[in-house]
N, C-alpha and C positions, 0 to 999 in steps of 0.2 A: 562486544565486550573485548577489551584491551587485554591485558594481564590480570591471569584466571592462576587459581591453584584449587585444591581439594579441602574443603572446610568439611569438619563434622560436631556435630553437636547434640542438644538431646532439651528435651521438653524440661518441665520444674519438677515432675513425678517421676522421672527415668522411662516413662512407659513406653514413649518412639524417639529413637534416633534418628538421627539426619545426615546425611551424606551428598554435601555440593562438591559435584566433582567439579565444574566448572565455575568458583565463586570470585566474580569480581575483586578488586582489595577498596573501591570507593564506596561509601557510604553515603547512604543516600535518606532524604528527608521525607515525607508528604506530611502537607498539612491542611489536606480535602477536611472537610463535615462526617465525609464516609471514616477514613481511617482513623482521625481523632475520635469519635465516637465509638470507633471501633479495640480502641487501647486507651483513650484517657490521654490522649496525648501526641504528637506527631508518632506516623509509622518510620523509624529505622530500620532503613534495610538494606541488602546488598544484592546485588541483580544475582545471580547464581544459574541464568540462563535454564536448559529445560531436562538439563542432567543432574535432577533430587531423586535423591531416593531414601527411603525407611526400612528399617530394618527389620521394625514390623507394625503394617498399617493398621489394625484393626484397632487399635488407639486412635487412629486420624481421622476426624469427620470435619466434612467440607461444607461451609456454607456456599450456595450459591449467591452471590453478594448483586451482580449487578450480569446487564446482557455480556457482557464481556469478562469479567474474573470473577472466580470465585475463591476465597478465603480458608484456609485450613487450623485447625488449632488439635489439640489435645484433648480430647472425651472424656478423660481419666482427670487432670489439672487443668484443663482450658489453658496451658499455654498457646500464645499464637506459634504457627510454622512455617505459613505463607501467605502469600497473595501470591495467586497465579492466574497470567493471560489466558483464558480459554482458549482461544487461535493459535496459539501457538507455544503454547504450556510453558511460557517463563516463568521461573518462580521468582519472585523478592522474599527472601527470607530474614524474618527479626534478625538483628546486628546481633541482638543478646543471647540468642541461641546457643550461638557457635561457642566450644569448649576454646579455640586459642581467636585473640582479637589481635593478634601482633600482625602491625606492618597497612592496618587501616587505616584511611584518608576521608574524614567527612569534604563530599563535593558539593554534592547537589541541594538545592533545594526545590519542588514543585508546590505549585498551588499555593506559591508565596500570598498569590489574590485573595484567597480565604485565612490565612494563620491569623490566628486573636492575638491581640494586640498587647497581653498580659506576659506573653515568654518570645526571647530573643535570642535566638543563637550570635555567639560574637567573631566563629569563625567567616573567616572567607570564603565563600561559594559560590558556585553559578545557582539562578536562580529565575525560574522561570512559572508564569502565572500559568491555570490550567490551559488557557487557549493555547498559549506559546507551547506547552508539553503535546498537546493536539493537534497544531499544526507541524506540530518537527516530526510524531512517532505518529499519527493518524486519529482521527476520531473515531472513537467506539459507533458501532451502532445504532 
């Protein structure tokens, strides 16, 4: 991760906050069968590496999503809060979380291979299909 600052933010219920101390400023895409079905929609997020923290967890239940990450959201609202690497607990957390959005850059996009063919983003990004994200950062599994 390049240029990090500390983002905080809070679910749709107020019931857990969030604290990325280490929050990328790019914006990032997926638009796997997992995470659109997982929101309805591509996942936005921002890498925010493996310094999250809550202010107070017992709001937070994790699914275990797949052999490598598992998904966090709000028990109280079901807002989502992350996706995080099991191996080594990065979190991507919703863009929409965070209370300030200044000074964000949508980059990336993954799993351009699966995006439906009905929504288009018209910004300029890298953009790479699931193989190419698997053979850059490693295959799960």
């Amino acid at each position: 991760m390049s240029e990090t600052m500390e983002r905080r933010g809070q679910c749709l219920c107020g019931a857990v906050r969030i604290t990325a101390r280490n929050a990328g400023k790019s914006v990032g895409a997926c638009h796997c069968k997992m995470c659109r079905r997982w929101g309805g929609g591509p996942f936005m997020e921002i890498d925010c590496g493996s310094a999250v923290s809550f202010d107070d967890d017992r709001h937070v239940s994790v699914f275990d999503s797949s052999s490598w990450a598992e998904r966090g959201f709000c028990r109280q609202c079901g807002t989502h809060l992350f996706y995080r690497i099991k191996e080594t607990g990065q979190h991507m957390v919703p863009v929409g979380v965070f209370d300030d959005e200044e000074g964000l850059v949508f980059k990336t996009q993954v799993f351009i291979d699966e995006k439906p063919s009905f929504y288009h983003f018209g910004n300029e990004t890298n953009e790479m299909t699931g193989a190419e994200l698997f053979a850059r950062f490693g295959a799960p599994d």
